[in-house]
Backbone as CSV, one residue per row, in Angstrom:
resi,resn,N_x,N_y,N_z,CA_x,CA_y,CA_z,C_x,C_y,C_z
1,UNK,89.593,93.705,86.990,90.236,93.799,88.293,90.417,95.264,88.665
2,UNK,90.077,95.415,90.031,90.518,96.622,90.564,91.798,96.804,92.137
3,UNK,92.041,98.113,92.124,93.070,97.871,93.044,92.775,98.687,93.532
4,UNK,92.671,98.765,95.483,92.324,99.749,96.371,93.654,99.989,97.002
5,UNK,94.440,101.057,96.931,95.311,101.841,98.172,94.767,102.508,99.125
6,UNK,95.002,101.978,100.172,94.470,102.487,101.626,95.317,103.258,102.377
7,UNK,95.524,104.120,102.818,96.154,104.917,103.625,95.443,105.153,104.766
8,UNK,96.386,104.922,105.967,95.630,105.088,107.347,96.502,105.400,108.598
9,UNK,96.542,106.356,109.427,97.529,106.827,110.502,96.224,105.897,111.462
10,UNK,96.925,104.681,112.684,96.533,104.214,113.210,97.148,104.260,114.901
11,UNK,96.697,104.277,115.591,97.093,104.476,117.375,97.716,103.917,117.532
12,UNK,98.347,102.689,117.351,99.207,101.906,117.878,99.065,100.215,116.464
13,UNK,100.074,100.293,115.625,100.205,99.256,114.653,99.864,97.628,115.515
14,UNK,100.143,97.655,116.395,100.395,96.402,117.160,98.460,95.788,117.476
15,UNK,97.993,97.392,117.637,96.494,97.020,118.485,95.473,97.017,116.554
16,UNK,95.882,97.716,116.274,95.422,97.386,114.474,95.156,96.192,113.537
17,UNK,96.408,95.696,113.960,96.790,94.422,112.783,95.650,93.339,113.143
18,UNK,95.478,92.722,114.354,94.404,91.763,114.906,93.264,92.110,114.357
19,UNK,92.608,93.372,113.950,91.588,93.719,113.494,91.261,93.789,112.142
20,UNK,92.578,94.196,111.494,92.636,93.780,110.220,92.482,92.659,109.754
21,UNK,92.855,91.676,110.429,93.039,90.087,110.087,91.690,90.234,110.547
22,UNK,90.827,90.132,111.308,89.648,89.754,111.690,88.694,90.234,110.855
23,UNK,89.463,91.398,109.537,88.098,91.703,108.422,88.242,90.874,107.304
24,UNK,89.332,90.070,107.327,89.365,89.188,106.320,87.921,88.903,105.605
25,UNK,87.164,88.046,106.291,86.208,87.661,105.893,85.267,88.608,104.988
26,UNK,85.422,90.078,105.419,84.437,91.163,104.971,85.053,91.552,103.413
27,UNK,86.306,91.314,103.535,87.254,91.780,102.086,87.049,90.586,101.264
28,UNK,86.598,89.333,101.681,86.884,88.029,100.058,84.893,88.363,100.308
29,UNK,84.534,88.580,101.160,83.148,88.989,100.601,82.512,90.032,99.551
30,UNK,83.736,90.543,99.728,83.607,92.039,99.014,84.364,91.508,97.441
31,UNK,85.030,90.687,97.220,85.461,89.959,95.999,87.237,90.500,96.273
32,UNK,87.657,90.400,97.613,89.250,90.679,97.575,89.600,89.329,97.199
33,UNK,91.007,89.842,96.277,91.728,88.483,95.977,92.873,88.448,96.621
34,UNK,93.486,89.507,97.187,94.718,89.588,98.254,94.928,91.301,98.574
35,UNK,95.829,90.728,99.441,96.089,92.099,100.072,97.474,92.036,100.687
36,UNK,98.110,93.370,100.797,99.448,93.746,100.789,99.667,94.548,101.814
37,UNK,100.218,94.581,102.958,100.101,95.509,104.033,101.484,96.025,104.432
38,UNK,101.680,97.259,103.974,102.951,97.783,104.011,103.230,99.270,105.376
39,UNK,103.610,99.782,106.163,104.327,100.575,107.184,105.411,101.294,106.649
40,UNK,105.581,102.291,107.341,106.198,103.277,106.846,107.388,102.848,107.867
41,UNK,108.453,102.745,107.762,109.875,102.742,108.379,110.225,103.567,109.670
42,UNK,109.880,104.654,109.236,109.935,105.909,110.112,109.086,106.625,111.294
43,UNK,107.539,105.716,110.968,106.446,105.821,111.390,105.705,105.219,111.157
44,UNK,106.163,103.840,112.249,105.414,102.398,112.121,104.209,102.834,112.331
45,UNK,103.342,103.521,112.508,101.936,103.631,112.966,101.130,104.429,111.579
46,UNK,101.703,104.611,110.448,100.983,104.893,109.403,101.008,103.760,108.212
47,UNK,100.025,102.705,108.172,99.952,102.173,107.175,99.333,102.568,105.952
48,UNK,99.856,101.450,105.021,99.618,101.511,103.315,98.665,99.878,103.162
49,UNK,97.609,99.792,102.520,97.194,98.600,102.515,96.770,98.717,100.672
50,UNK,97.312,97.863,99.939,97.114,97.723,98.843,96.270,95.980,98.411
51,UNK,94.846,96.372,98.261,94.166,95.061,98.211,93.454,95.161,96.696
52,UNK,93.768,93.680,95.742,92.693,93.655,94.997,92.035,93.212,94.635
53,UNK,90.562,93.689,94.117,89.015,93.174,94.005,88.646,92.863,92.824
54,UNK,87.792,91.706,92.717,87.523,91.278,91.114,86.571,92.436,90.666
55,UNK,85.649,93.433,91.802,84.944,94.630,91.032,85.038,95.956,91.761
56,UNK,85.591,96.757,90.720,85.082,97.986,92.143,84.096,98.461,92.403
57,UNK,83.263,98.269,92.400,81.824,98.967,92.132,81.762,98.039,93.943
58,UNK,81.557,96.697,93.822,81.532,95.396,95.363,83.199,96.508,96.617
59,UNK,83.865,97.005,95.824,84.996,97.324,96.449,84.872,98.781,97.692
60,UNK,83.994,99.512,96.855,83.491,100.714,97.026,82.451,100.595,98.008
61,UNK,81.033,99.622,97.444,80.437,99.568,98.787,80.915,98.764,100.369
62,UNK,82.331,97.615,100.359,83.144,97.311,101.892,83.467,98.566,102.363
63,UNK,84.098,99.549,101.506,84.599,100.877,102.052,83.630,101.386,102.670
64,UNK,81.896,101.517,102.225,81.396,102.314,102.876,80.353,101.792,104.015
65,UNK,80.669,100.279,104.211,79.725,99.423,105.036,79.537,99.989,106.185
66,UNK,79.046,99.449,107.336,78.902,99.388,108.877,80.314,98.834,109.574
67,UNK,80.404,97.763,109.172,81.267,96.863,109.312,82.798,97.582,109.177
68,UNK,82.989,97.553,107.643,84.060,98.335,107.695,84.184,99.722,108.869
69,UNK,83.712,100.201,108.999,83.453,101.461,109.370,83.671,101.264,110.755
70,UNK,82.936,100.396,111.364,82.865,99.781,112.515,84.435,99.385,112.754
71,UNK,84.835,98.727,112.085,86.415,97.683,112.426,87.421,99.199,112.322
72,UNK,87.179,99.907,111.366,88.588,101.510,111.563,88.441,102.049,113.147
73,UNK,87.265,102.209,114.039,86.941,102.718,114.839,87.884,101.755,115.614
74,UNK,86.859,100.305,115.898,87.535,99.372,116.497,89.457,99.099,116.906
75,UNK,90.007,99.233,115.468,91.488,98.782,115.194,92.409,99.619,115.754
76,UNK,91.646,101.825,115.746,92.164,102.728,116.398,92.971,103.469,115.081
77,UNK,91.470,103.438,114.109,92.464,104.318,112.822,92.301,105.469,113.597
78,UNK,92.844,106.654,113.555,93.026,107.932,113.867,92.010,108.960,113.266
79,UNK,91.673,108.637,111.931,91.187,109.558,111.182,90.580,108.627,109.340
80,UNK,89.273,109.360,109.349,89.254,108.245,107.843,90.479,107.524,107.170
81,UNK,90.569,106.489,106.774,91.267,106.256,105.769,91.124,106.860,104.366
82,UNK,92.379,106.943,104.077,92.516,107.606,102.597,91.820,106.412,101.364
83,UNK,91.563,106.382,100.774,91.149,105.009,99.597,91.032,105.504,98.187
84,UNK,91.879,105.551,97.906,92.351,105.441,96.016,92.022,104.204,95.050
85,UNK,91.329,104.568,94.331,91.298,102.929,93.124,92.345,102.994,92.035
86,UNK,93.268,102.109,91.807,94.040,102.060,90.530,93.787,101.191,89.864
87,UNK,93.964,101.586,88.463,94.140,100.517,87.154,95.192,100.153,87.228
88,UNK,95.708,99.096,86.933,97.323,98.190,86.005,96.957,98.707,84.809
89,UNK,98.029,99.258,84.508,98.417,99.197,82.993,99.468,98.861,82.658
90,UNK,100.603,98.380,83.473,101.394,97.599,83.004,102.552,96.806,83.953
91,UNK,103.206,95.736,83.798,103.482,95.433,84.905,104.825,94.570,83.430
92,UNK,105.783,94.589,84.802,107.198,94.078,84.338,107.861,93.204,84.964
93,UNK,108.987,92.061,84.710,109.094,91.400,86.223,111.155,92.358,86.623
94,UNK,111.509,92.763,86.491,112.141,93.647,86.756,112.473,94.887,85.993
């Protein structure tokens, strides 16, 4: 398993989100098993999207598709998204 953090300053959160939902399909193609979509408090218009993929290697090429690429333009990201891969190495329940 892999885990993508997304970072993205977007034009307006409201005109974004519809587009996000509409890549669904491109992310369980890509082997997403969920995804986590978090906003900053202070500055609803910079999201955090934490999604993860059964490979990153499948994870890496959605990031660099048409499609993808196409839908940031579309949604009104501002500027590339940021995209980090993490490992788990350990997890606790509190």
């Amino acid at each position: 398993m892999a885990y993508a953090l997304i970072r993205a300053s977007v034009r307006d959160y409201d005109e974004w989100k519809p587009v996000f939902d509409e890549l669904s399909s491109l992310r369980q193609k890509h082997g997403s098993k969920g995804t986590r979509v978090f906003r900053a408090k202070d500055s609803p218009n910079e999201v955090v999207v934490l999604t993860q993929f059964s490979d990153e290697g499948e994870a890496r090429r959605m990031f660099q598709s048409e499609e993808f690429l196409a839908g940031t333009k579309k949604g009104g990201v501002t500027a590339p998204p940021e995209v980090e891969f993490l490992e788990e190495v350990d997890s606790q329940s509190a």
